[in-house]
Backbone as a ProteinNet text record, in pm:
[ID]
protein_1_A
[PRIMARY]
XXXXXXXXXXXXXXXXXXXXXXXXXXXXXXXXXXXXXXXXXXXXXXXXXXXXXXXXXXXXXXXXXXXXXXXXXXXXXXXXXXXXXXXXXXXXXXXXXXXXXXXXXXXXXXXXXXXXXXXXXXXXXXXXXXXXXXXXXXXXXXXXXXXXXXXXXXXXXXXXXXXXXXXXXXXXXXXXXXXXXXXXXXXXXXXXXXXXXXXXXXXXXXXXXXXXXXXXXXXXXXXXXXXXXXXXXXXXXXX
[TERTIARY]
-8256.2	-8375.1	-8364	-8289.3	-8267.7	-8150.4	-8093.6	-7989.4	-8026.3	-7938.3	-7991.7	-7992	-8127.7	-8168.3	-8120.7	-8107.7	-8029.1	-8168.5	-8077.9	-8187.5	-8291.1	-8323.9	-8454.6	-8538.4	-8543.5	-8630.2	-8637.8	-8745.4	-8785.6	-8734.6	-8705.8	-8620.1	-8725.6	-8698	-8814	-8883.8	-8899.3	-8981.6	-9076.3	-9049.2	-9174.6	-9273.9	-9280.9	-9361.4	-9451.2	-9375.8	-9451.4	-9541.8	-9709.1	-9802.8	-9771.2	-9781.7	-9847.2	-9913.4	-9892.2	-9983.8	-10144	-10230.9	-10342.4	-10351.7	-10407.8	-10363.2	-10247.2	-10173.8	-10023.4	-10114.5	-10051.5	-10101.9	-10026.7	-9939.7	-9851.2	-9951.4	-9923	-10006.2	-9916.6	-9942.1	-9823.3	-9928.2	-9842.6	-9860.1	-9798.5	-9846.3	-9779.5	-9709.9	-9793.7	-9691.9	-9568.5	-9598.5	-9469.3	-9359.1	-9398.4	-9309.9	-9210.1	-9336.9	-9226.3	-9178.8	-9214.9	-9141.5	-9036.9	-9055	-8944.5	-8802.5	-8707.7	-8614.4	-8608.7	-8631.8	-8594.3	-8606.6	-8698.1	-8714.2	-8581.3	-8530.2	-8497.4	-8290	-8283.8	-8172	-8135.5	-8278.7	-8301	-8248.7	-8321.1	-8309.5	-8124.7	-8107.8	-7930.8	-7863.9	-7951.7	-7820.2	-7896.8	-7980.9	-8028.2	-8023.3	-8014.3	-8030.4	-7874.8	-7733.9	-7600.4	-7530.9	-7593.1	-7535.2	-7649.9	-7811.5	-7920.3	-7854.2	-7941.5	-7936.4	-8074.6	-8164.3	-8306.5	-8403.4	-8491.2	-8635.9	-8767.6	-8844.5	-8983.8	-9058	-9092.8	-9204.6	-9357	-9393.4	-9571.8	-9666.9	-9753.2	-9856.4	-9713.5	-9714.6	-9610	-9662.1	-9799.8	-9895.1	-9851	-9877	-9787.5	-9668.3	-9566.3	-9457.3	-9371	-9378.8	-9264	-9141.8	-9229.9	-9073.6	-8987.4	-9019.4	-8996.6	-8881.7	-8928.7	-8857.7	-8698.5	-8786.7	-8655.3	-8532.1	-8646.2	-8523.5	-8427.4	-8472.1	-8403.9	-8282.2	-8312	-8189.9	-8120.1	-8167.4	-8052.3	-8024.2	-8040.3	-7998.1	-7964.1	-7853.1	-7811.5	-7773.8	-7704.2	-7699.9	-7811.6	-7903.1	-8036.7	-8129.9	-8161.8	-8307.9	-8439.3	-8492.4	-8627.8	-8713.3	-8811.1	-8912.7	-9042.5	-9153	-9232.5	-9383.4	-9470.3	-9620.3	-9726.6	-9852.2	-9980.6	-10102.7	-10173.7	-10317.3	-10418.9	-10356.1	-10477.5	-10435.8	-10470.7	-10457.9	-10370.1	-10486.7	-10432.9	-10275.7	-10248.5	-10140	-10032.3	-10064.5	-9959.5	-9958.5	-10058.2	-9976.1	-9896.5	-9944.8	-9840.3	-9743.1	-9679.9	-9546.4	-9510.6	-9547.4	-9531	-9465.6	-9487.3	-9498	-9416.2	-9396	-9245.4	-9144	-9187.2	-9058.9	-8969.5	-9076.4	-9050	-8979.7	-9035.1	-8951.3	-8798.4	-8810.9	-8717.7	-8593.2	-8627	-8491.2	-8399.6	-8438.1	-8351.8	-8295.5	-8182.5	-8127.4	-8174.6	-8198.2	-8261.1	-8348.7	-8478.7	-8648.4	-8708.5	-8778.3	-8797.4	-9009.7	-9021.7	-9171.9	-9255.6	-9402.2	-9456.9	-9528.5	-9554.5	-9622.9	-9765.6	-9881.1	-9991.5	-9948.7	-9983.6	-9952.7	-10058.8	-10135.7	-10198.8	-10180	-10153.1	-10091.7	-10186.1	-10296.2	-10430.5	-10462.2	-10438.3	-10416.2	-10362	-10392.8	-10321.9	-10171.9	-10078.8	-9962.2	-9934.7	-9954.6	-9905.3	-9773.4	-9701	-9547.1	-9483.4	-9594.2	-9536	-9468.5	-9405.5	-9318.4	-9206.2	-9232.3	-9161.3	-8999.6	-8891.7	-8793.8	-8730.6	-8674.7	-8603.9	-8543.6	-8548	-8531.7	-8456	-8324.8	-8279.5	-8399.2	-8492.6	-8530.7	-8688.6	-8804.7	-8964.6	-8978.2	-9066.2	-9068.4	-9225	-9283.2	-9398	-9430.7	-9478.8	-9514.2	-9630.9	-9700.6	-9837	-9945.3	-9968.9	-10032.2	-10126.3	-10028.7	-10076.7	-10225.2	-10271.6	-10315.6	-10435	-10403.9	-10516.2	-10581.6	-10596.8	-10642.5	-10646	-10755.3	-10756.6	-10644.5	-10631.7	-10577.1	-10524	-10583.1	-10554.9	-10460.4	-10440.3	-10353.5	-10214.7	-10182.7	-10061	-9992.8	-10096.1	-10083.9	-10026.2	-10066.1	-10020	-9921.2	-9877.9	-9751.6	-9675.9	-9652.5	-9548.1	-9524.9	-9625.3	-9625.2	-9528.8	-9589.6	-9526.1	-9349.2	-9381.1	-9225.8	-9114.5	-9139.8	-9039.1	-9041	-9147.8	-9079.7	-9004.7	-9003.4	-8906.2	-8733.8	-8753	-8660.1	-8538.8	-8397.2	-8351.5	-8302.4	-8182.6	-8162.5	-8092.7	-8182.5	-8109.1	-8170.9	-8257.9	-8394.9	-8381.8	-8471.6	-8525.2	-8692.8	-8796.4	-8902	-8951.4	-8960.4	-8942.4	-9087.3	-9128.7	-9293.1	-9236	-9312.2	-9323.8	-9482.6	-9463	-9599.5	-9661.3	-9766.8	-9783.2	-9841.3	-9786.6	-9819.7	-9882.3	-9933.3	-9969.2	-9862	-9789.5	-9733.8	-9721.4	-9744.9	-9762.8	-9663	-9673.3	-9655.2	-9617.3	-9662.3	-9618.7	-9794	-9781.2	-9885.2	-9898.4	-10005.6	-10018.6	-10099.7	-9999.6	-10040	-10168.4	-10228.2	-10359.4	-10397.3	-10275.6	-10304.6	-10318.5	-10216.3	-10286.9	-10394.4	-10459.2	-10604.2	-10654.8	-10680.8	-10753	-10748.8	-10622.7	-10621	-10690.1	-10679.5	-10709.8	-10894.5	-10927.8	-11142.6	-11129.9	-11045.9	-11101.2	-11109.3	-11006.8	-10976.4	-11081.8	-11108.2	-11198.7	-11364.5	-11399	-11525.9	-11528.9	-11417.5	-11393.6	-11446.8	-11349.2	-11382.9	-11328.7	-11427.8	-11410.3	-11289.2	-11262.3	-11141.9	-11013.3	-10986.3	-10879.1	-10823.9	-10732.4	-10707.8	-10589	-10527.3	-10367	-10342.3	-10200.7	-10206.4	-10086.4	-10153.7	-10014.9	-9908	-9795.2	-9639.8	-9650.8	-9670.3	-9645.8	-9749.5	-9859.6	-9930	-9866.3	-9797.1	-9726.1	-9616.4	-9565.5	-9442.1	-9499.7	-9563.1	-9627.3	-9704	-9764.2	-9817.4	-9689.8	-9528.9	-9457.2	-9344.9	-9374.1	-9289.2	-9306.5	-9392.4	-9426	-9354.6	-9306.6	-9245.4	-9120.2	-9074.4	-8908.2	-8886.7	-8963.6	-8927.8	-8917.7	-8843.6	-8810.1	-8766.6	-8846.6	-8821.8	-8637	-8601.8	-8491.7	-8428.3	-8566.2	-8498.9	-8562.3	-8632.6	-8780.1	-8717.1	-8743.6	-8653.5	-8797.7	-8800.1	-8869.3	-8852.7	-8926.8	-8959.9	-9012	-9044.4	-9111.8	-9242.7	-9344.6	-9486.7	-9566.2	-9514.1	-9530.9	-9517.4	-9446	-9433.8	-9333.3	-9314.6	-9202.3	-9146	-9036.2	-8977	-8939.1	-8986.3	-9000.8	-8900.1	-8798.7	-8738.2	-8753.7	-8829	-8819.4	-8721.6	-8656.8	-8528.8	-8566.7	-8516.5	-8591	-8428.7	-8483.7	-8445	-8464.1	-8407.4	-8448.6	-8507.8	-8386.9	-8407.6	-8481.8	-8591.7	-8675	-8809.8	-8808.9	-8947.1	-9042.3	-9144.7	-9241.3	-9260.1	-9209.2	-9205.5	-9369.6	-9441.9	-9619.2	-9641.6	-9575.5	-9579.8	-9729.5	-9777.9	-9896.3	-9898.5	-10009.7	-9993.6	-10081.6	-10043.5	-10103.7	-10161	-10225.2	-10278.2	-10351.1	-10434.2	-10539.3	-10696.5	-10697.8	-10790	-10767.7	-10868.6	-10898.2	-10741.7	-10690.5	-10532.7	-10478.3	-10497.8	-10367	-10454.8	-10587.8	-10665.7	-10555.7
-1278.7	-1218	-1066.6	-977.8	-873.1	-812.7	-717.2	-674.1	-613.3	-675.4	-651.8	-476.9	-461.4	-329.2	-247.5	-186.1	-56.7	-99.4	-111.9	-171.4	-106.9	23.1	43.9	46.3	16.7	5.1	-146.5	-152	-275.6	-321.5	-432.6	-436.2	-414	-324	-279.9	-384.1	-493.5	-589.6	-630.3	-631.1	-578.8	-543.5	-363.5	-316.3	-305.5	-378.5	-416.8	-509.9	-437.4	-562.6	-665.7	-761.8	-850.3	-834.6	-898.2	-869.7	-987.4	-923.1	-986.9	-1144.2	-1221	-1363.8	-1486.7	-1390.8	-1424.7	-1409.5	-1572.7	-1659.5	-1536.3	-1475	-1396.4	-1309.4	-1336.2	-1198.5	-1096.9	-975.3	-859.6	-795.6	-769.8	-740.7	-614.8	-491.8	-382.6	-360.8	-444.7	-441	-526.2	-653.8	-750.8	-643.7	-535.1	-457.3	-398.9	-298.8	-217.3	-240.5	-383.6	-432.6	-539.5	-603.7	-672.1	-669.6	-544.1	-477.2	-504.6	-411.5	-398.9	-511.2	-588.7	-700	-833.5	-823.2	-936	-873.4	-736.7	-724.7	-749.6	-738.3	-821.7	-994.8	-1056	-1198.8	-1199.1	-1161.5	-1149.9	-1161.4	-1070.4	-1063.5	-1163.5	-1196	-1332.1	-1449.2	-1482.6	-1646.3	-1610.5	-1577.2	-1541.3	-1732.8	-1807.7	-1960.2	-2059.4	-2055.8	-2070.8	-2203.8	-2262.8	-2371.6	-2371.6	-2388.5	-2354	-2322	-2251.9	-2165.9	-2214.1	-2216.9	-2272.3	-2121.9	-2150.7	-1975.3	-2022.2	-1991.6	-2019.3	-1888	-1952.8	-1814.2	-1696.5	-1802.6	-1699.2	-1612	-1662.6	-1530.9	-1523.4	-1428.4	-1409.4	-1431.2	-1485.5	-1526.8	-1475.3	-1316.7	-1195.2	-1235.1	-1247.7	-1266.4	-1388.7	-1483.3	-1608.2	-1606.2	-1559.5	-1445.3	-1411.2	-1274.3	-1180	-1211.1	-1299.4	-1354.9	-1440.4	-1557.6	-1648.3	-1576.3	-1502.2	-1393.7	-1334.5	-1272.8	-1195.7	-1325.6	-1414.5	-1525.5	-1627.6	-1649.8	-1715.4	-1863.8	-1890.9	-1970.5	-2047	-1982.8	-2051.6	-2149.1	-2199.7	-2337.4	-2269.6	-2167.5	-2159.3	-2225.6	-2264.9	-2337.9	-2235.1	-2223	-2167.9	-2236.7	-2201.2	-2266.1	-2195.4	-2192.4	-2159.6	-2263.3	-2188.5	-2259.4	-2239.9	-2133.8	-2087.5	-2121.3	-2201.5	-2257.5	-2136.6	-2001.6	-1923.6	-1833.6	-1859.2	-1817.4	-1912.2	-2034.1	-2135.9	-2136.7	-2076.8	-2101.3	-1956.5	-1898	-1728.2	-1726.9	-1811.9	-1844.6	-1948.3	-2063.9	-2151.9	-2016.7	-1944.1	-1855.1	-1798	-1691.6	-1655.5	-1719.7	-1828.6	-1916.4	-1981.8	-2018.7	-2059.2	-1904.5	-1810.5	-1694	-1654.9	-1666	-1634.7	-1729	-1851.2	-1958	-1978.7	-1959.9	-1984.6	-2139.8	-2138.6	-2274.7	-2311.9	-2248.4	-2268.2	-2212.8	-2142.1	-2172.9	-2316.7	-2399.7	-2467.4	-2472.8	-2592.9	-2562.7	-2529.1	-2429.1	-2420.4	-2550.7	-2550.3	-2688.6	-2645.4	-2693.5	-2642.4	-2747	-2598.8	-2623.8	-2535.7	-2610.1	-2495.8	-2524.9	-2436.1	-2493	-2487.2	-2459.9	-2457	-2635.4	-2687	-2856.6	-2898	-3026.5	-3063.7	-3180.6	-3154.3	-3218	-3178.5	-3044.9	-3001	-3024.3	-3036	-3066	-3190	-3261.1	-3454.4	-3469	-3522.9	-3536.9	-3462.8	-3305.6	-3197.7	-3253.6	-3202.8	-3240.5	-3101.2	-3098.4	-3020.9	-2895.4	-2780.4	-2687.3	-2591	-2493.4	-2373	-2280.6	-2255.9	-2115.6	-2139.6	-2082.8	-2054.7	-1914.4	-1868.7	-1749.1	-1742	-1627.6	-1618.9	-1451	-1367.8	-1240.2	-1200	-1134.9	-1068.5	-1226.2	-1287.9	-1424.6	-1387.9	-1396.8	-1422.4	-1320.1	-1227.6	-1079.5	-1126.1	-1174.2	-1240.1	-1342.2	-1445	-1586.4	-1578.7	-1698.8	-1748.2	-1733	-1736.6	-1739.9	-1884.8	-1946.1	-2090.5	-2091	-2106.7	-2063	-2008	-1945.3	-1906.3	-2002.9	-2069.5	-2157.4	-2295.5	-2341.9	-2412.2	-2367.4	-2252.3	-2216.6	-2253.6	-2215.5	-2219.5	-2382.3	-2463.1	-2599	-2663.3	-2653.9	-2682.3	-2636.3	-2516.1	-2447.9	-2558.8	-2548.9	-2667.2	-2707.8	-2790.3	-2957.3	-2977.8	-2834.7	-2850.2	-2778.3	-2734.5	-2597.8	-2726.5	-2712.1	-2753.5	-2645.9	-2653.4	-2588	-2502.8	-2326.6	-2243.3	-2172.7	-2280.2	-2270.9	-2122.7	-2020.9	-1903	-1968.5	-1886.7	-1853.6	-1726.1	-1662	-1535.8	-1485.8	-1393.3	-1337.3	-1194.1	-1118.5	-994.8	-968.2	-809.2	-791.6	-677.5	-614	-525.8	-610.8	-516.4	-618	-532.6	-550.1	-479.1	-518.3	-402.5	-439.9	-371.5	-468.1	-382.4	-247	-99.3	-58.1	38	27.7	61.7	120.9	257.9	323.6	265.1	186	160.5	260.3	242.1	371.7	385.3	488.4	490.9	435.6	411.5	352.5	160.9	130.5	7.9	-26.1	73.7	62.9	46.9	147.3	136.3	-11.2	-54.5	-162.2	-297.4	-258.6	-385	-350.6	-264.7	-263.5	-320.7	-317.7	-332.6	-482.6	-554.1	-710.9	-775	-702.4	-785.8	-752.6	-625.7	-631.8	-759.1	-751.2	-884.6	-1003.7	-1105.5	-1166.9	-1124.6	-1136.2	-1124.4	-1180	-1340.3	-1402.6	-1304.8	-1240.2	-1178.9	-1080.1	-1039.2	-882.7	-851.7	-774.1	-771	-850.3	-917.7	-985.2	-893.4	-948.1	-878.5	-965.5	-906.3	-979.1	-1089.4	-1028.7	-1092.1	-1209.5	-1249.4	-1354.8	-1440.5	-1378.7	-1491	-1517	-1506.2	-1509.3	-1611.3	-1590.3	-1642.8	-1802.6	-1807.8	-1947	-2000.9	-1932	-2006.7	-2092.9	-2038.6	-2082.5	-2249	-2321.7	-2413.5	-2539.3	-2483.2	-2541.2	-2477.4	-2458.2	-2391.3	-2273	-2234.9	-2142.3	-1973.2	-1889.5	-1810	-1687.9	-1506.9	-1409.7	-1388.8	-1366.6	-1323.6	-1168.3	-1168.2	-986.4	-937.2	-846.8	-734.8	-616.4	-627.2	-522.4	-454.4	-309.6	-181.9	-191.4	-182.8	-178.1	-73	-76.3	49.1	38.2	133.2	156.4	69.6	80.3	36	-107	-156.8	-306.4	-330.1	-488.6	-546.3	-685.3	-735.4	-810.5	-911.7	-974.8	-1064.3	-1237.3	-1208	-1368.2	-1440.7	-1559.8	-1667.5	-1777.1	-1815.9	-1887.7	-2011.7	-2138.7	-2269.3	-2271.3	-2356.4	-2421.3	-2545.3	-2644.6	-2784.1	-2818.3	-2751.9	-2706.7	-2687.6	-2582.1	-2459.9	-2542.1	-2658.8	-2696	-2776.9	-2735.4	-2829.7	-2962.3	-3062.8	-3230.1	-3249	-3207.4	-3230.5	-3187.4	-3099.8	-3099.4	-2997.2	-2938.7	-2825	-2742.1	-2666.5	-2538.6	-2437.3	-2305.3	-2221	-2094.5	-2004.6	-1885.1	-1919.5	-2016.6	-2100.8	-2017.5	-1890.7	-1817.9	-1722.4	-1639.6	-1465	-1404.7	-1451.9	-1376.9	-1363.2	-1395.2	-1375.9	-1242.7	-1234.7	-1119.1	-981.4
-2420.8	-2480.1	-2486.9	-2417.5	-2415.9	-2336.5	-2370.5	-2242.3	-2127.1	-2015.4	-1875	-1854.3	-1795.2	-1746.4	-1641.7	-1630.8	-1513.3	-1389.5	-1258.2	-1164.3	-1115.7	-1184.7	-1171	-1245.1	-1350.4	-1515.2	-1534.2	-1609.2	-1692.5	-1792.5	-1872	-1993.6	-2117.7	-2188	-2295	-2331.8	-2388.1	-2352.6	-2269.7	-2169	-2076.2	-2070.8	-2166	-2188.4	-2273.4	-2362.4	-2519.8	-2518.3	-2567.8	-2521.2	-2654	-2626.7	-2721.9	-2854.9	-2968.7	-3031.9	-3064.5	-3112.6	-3111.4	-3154.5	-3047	-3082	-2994.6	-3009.2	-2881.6	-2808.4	-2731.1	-2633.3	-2458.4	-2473.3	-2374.8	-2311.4	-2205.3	-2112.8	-2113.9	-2023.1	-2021.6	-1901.8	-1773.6	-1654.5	-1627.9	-1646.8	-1619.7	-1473.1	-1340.4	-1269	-1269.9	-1370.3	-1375.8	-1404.9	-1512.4	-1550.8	-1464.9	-1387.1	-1313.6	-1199.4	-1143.8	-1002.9	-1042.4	-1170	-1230.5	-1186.7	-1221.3	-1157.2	-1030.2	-968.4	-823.3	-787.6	-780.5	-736.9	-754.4	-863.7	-904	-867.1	-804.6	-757.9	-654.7	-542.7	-459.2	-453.2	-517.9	-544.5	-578	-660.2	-672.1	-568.8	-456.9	-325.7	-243.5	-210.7	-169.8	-192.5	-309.2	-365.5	-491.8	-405.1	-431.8	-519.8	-404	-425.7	-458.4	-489.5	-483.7	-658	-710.1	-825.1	-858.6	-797.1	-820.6	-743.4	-832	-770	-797.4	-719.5	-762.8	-740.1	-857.5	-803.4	-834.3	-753.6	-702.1	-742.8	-857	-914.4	-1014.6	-1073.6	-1183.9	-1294.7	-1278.1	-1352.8	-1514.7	-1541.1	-1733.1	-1744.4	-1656.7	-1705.5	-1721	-1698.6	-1728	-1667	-1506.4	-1416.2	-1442.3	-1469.5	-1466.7	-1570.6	-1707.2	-1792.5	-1738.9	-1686.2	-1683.5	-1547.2	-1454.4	-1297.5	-1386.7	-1472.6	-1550.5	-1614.1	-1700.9	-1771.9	-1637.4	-1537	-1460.7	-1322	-1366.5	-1282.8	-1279.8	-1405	-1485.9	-1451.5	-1297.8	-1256.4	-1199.9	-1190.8	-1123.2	-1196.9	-1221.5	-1262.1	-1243.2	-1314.1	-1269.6	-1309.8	-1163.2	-1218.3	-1214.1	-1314.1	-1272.8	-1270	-1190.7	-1174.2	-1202.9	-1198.5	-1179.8	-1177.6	-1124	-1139.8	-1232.8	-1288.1	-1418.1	-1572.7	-1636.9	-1788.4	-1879.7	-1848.9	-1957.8	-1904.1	-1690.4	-1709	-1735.9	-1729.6	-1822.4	-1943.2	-1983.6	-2178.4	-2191.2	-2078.1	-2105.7	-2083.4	-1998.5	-1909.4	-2036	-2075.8	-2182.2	-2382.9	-2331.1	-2470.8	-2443.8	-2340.2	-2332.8	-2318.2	-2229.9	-2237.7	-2375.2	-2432.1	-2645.9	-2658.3	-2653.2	-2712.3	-2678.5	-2531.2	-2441.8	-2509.6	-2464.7	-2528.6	-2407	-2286.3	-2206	-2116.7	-2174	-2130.6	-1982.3	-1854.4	-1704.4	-1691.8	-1763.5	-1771.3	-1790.2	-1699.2	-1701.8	-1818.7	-1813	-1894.1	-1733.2	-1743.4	-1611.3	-1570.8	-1426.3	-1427.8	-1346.2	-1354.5	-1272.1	-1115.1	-1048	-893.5	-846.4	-665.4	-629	-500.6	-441.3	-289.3	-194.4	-208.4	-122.3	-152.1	-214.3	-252.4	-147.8	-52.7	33	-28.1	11.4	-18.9	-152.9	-217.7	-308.4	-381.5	-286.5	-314.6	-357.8	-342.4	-353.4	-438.5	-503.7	-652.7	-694.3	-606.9	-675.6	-597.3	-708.6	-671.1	-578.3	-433.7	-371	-413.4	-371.1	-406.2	-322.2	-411.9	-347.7	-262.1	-367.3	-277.2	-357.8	-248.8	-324.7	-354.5	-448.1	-475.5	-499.7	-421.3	-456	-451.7	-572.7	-559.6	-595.7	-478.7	-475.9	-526.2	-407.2	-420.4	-289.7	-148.3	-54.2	-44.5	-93.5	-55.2	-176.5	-272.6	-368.6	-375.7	-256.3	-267	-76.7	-80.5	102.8	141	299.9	382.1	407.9	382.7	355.2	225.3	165.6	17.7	86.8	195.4	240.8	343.4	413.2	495.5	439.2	293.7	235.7	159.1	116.7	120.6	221.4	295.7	400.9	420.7	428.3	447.5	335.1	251.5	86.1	68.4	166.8	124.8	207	323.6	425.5	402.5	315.5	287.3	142	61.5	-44.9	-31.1	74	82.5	200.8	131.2	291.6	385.2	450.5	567.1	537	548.4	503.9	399.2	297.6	171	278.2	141.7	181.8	68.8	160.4	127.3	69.3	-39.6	-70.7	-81.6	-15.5	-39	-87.1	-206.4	-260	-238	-174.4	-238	-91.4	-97.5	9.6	138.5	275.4	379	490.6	564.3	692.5	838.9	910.3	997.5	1093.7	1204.8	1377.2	1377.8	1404.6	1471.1	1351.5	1200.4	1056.8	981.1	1012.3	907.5	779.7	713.7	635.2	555	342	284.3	249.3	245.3	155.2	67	-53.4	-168.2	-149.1	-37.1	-6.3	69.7	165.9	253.1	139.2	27.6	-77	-169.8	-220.2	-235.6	-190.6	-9.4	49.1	71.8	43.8	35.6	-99.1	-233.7	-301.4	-320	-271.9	-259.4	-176.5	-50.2	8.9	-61.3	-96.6	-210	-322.1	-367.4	-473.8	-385.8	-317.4	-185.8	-113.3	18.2	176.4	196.5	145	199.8	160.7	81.3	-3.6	89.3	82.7	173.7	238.9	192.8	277.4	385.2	417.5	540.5	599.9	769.3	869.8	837.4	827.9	837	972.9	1090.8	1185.3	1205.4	1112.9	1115.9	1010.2	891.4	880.3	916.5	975.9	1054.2	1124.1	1223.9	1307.5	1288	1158.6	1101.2	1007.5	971.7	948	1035.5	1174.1	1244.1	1322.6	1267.9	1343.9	1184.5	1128.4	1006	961.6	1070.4	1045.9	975.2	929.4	882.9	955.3	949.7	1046.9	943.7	1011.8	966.7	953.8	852.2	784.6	768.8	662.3	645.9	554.3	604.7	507.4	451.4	335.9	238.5	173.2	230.1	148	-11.3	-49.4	-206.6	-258.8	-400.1	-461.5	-397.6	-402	-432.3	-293.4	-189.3	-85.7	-55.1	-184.7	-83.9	-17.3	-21.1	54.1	6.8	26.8	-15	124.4	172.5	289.5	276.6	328.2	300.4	435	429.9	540.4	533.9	643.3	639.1	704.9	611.5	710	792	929.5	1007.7	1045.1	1007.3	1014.9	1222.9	1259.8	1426	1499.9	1430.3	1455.6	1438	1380.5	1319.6	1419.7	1457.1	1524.8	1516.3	1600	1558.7	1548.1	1548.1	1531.9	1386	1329.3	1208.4	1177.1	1267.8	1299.5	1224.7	1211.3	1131.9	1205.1	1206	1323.5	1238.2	1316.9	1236.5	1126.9	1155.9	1053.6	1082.3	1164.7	1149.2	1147.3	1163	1148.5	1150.3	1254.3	1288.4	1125.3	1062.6	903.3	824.1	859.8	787.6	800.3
[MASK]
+++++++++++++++++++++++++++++++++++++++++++++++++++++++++++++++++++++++++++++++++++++++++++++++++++++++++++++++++++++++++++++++++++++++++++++++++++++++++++++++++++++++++++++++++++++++++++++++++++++++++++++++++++++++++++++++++++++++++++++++

């Protein structure tokens, strides 16, 4: 769909809204975290076959990871109609032989995952910080039981963490999420860490990003996993 971008820019496409009518959304941050992000994913998901990405929103990324990740299967999801026909529209444009069609998924659904066929790696960016706390919790649940041993869990997106000044521009961020809803609102790293570990899954390696976020990979452990099958940090603690 376009030639690959120098890893800190967007591929001009990106930026180009839509025109009136086109079903396509256009996410100015899809734009400019696109990049970095997805050079990331390169050195992470090196031997990966496929991705499920959770809340794929307008479809950009789904897009542009597919093109710079040639070997990979992306699958992408949402819960909202109009961001599946946006993801559905680039994808027709795009033409890419491993974009898959999106499928509606919502992982706050109990047993979300039933049907879905096994997967390299989950990908989810700037979700957890916009929806319940519950919504992450069923992430993580959803993720182990698609991911095998070794699956990475990929969270993007700004985080709060013990012992780490958080910036202004995300304090600000996070009043404005919880004004929206109360439930909404940056989460500490170490609460999810903490509510993924009772499902194998285990901190990896937090990579600094642009504009204060972070790039968070969780690593399952078939080993590591709670035989009760529990889920923890099911209160206040994930705020």
């Amino acid at each position: 769909m376009a030639e690959r971008p120098g890893d800190d820019r967007p591929a001009d496409w990106m930026l180009r809204e839509p025109p009136p009518g086109d079903e396509r959304l256009a996410a100015p941050a899809a734009a400019r975290n696109a990049a970095p992000l997805a050079a990331v994913l390169e050195r992470l998901l090196p031997d990966a076959d496929s991705v499920l990405e959770i809340a794929s929103g307008s479809g950009q990324h789904a897009v542009f990871f597919a093109e710079r990740l040639p070997w990979v299967t992306w699958r992408p999801s949402d819960t909202e109609p109009t961001a599946l026909a946006s993801i559905a529209a680039w994808r027709r444009l795009a033409g890419l032989h491993n974009l898959e069609a999106p499928r509606a998924l919502d992982v706050s659904a109990p047993d979300w995952w039933a049907g879905l066929d096994p997967v390299s790696a989950v990908l989810c960016v700037n979700m957890i910080h916009i929806s319940p706390w519950q919504s992450c919790l069923g992430l993580l649940e959803g993720a182990a039981a698609l991911l095998p041993d070794e699956g990475a869990l990929i969270l993007y997106g700004p985080f709060r963490r013990e012992g780490v000044e958080t910036a202004e521009s995300n304090e600000a961020f996070d009043r404005s999420l919880r004004q929206r809803d109360p439930r909404w609102g940056l989460r500490r790293l170490e609460a999810v860490v903490e509510a993924a570990a009772p499902h194998g899954l285990a901190l990896a390696e937090v990579v600094e990003m642009p504009a204060n976020n972070l790039t968070v990979a969780l690593r399952r452990s078939a080993s590591q996993a709670d035989p009760a099958g529990g889920i923890s940090g099911s209160g206040p603690q994930g705020l």
